[in-house]
C-alpha positions as CSV (number, residue, x, y, z in Angstrom):
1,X,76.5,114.8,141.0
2,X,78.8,112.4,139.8
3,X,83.0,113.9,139.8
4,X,85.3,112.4,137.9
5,X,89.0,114.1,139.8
6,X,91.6,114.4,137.4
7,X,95.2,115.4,137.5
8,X,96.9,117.7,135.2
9,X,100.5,118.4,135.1
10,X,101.9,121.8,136.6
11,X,105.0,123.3,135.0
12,X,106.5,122.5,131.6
13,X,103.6,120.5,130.2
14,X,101.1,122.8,131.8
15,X,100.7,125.0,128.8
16,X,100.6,122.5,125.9
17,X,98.1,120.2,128.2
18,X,95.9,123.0,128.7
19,X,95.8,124.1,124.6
20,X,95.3,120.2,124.0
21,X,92.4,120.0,126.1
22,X,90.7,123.2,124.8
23,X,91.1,121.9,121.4
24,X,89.3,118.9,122.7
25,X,86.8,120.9,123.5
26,X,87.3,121.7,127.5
27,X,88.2,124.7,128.3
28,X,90.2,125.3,131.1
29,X,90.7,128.3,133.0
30,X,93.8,128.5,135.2
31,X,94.7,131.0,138.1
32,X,97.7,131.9,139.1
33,X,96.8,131.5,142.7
34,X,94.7,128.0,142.5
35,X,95.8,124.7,142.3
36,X,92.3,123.8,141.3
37,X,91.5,125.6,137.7
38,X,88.0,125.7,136.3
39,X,86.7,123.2,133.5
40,X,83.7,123.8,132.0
41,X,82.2,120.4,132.6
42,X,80.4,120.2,136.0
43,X,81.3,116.3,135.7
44,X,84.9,116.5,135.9
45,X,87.6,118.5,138.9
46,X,90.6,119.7,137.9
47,X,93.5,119.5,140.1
48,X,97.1,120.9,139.0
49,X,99.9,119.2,140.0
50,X,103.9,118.4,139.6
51,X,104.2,115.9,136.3
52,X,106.4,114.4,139.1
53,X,103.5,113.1,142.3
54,X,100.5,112.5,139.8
55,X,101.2,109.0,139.3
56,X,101.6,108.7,142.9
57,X,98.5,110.3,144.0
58,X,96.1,108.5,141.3
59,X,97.6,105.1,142.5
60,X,96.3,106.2,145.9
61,X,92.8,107.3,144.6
62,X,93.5,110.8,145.8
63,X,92.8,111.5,141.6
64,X,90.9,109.4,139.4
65,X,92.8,110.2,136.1
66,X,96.0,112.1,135.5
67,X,98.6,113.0,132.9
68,X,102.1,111.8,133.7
69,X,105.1,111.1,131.7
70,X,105.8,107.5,131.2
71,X,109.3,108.3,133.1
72,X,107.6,108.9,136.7
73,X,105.2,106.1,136.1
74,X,108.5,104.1,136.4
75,X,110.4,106.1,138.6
76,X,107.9,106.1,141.6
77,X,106.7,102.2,140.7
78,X,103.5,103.2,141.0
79,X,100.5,100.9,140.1
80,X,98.3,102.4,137.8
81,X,96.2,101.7,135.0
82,X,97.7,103.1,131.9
83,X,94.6,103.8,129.3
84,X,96.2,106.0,126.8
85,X,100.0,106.9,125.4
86,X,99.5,110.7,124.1
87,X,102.9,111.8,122.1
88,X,103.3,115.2,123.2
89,X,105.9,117.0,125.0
90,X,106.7,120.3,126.0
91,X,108.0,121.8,122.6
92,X,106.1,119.7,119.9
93,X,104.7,116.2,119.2
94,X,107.5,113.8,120.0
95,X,108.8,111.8,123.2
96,X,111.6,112.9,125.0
97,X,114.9,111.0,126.0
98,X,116.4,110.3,129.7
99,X,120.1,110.2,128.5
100,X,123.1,109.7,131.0
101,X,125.1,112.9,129.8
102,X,129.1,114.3,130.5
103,X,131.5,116.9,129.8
104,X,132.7,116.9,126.6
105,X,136.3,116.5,127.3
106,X,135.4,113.7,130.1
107,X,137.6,111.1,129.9
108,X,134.5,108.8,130.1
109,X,133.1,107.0,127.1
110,X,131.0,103.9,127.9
111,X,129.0,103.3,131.1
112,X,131.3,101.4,132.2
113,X,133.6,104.3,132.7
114,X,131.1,105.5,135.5
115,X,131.9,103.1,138.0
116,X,132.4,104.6,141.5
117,X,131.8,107.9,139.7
118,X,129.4,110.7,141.5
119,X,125.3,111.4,139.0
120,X,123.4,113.7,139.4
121,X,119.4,113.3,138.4
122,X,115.8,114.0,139.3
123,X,115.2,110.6,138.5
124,X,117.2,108.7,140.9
125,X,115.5,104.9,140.9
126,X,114.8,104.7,137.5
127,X,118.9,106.1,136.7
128,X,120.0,103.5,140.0
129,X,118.0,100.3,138.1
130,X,119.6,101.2,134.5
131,X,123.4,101.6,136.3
132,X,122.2,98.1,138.3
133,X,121.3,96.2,134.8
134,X,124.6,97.1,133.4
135,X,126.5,95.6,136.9
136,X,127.8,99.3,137.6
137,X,128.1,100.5,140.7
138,X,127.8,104.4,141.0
139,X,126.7,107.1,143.8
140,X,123.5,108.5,142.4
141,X,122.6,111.7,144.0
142,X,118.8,113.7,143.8
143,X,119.1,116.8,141.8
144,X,116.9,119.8,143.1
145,X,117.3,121.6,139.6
146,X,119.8,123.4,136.7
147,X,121.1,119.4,136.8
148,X,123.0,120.2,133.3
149,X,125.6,122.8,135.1
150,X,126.9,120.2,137.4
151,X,129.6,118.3,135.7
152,X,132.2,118.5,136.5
153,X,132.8,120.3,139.5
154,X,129.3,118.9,141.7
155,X,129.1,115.6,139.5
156,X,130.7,113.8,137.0
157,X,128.1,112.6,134.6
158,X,124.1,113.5,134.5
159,X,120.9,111.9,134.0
160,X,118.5,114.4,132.3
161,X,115.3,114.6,130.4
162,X,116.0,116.1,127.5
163,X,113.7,116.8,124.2
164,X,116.1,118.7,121.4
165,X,119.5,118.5,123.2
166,X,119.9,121.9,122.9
167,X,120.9,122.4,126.8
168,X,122.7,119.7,127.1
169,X,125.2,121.3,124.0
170,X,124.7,124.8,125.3
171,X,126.4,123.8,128.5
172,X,129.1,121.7,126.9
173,X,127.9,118.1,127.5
174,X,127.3,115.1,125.2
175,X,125.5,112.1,125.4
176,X,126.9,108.8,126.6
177,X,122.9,106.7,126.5
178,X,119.5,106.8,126.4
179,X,118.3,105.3,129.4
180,X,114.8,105.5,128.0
181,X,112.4,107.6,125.8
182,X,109.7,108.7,127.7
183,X,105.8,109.8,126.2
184,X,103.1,111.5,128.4
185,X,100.1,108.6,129.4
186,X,96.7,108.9,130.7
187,X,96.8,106.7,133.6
188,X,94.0,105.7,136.1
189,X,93.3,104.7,139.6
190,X,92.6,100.8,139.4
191,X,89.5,101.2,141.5
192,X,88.1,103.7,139.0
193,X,88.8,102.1,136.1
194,X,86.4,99.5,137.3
195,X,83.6,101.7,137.7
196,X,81.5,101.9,134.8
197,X,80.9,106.0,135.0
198,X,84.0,106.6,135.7
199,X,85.7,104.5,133.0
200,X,83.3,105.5,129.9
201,X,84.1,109.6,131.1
202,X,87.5,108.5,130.8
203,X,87.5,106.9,127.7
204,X,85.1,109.9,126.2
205,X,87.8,112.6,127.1
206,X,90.6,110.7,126.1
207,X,88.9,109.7,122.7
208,X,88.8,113.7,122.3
209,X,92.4,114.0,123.1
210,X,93.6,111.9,120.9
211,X,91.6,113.8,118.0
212,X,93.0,116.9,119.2
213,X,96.9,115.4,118.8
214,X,95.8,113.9,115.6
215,X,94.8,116.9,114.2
216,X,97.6,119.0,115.5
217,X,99.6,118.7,112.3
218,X,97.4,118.1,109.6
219,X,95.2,120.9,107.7
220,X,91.8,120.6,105.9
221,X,92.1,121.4,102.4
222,X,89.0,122.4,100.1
223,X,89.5,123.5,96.2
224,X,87.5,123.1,92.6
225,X,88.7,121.8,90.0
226,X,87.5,120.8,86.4
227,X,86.9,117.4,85.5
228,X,89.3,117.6,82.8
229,X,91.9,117.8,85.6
230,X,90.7,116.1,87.9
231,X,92.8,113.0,87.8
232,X,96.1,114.9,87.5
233,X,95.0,117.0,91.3
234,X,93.6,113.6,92.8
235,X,97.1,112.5,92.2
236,X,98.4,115.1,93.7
237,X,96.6,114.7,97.1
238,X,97.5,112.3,99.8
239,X,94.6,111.4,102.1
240,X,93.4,110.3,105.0
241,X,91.3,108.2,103.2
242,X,90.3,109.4,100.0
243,X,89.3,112.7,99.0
244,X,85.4,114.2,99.3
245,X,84.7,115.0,96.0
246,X,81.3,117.2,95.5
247,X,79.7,118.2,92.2
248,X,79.4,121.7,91.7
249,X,76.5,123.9,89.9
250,X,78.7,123.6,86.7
251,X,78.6,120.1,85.4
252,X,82.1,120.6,84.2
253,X,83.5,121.6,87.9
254,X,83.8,119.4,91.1
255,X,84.6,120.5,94.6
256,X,87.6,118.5,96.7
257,X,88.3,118.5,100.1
258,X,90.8,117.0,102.0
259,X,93.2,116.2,105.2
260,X,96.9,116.2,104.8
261,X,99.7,116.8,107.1
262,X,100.1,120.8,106.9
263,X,103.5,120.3,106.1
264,X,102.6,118.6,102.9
265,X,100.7,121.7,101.7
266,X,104.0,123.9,100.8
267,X,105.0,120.7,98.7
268,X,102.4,120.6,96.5
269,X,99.9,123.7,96.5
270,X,101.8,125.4,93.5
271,X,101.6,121.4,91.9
272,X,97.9,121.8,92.5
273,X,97.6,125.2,90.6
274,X,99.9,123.6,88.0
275,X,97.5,121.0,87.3
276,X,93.8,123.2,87.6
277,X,93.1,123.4,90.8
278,X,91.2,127.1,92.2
279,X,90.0,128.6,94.8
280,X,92.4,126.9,97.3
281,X,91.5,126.7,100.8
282,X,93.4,125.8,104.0
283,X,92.0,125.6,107.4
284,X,92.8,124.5,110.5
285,X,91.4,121.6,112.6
286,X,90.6,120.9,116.3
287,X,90.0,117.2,115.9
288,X,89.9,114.1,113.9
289,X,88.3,111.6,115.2
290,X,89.0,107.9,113.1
C-alpha cells in the first residue's frame, strides 16, 4: 500500500494541529511514549516532530508533507514546496510576530542602537540576515530556552516569537521591531509533489484543513420566520452567500438557515427576535468547504 509520510509539529502547535485535523475528519491518536501517533487512514504515517527540523527533514524526503511555521522555513533555508498557508497559531487563528525585544528602561531605541550589542534567539540566521539588511553588526547568540529572562544581565536585547505580547510585558520588555510575522504552511518534498498520488493525497487533506480553519469561527444558524417579516430578518443576516430559505408546512412560515462568524450571533440574535424570527438555532461546524 501506497504511504503518504507526513510530519506534524511536537510541542506548542501540537494540540491545536491535532483538534484541526480531527475536525477535518482524521483522527489522531497520540501517545505519550511514541513519536509515531496513529491516524485512522492506512494511506497516510504520522510522524511527530520539533516545529523546528520538519522543514529540514521533508526537504530531505525523510517526510513527504509537514506542518512548519513559515519562520523555520526561512531560518533553516530549506527547499521546499510550500502548497498551503494555514493561519493558526498556538492560542487562536492569527500569525505570530518575531520581534527584536529589550528592557524597558534600555537605553536602546532603534536598531541601530544594537550595534556591537550581545541577542539572544532561537532563530539565529533569520535574526543575523535582518541585523545584516539594516548594516548592523551584532553578536547573535542560540538561545536553549526562557529567552525573555535574559536581558539584561545574559543579553541585551531578544529575538522572540511572540503571539499576544503578554510574556514579553510580564517580564518587563518592549518591542523595538518586527522582524517578521510568521503563519504555519503545509510544505512538501519537491520529489513528492511531483508524483501524482502523492500530490492529489496532499491536496485532498489540505482541502479539509482548510474547511476546518474556515469553519473555526463561524456558526450555522437555522430559524422560522413569517413571511410578513421576512425581509426585515434577511436584513439582518450576513452570509456566506445568501441565506437557504425553505418553505414550511404553513404557507405563511419559511425556514432560514445560515453561516455567520459566531461572533456576529450576540450582535444580532435579540435583533432577530425583534423582527419575527423563532425557534433560533445555533450549531457548530467542522467544515466549510467553498
Amino acid at each position: 500500500m501506497k504511504k503518504l509520510k507526513l510530519g506534524l509539529p511536537a510541542g506548542s502547535l501540537q494540540k491545536t494541529t491535532v483538534e484541526m485535523f480531527k475536525k477535518a475528519g482524521f483522527n489522531i491518536n497520540v501517545s505519550d511514549r511514541s513519536y509515531f501517533p496513529y491516524i485512522d487512514d492506512d494511506e497516510i504515517e504520522c510522524t511527530l516532530i520539533r516545529a523546528q527540523e520538519i522543514a529540514r527533514y521533508v526537504q530531505d524526503g525523510v517526510l513527504d508533507i509537514g506542518l512548519t511555521g513559515k519562520d523555520w522555513i526561512i531560518e533553516t533555508k530549506s527547499e521546499v514546496y510550500e502548497v498551503e498557508e494555514l493561519v493558526y497559531s498556538k492560542q487562536g487563528l492569527k500569525p505570530i510576530k518575531l520581534v527584536l525585544a529589550v528592557p524597558n528602561d534600555s537605553p536602546i531605541q532603534s536598531i541601530k542602537d544594537l550595534e556591537g550589542k550581545k541577542i539572544a534567539t532561537e532563530l539565529v540566521e533569520t535574526t543575523r540576515d535582518y541585523l545584516k539588511k539594516h548594516g548592523v553588526n551584532a553578536r547573535v547568540e542560540f538561545s536553549w530556552g526562557a529567552t525573555e529572562v535574559k536581558p539584561p544581565k545574559l543579553a541585551d536585547a531578544i529575538a522572540e516569537l511572540t503571539e499576544t505580547g503578554r510574556s514579553l510585558k510580564a517580564n518587563d520588555l518592549r518591542i523595538l521591531e518586527v522582524i517578521m510575522e510568521s503563519t504555519t504552511r503545509v510544505i512538501a518534498n519537491i520529489d513528492s509533489w511531483k508524483d501524482s498520488w502523492k500530490k492529489q493525497k496532499i491536496e485532498n487533506i489540505v482541502t479539509l484543513l482548510k474547511g476546518a480553519l474556515l469553519a473555526e469561527e463561524k456558526v450555522g444558524l437555522k430559524m422560522n420566520v413569517s413571511k410578513n417579516n421576512l425581509d426585515t430578518v434577511l436584513f439582518l443576516l450576513p452570509a456566506l452567500r445568501k441565506p437557504t430559505i425553505s418553505y414550511l408546512h404553513d404557507d405563511e412560515w419559511v425556514a432560514i438557515e445560515t453561516v455567520i462568524d459566531e461572533k456576529k450571533v450576540r450582535e444580532i440574535v435579540h435583533k432577530l427576535k425583534e423582527a419575527g424570527a423563532e425557534g433560533i438555532i445555533e450549531y457548530s461546524l467542522n467544515k466549510i468547504i467553498p
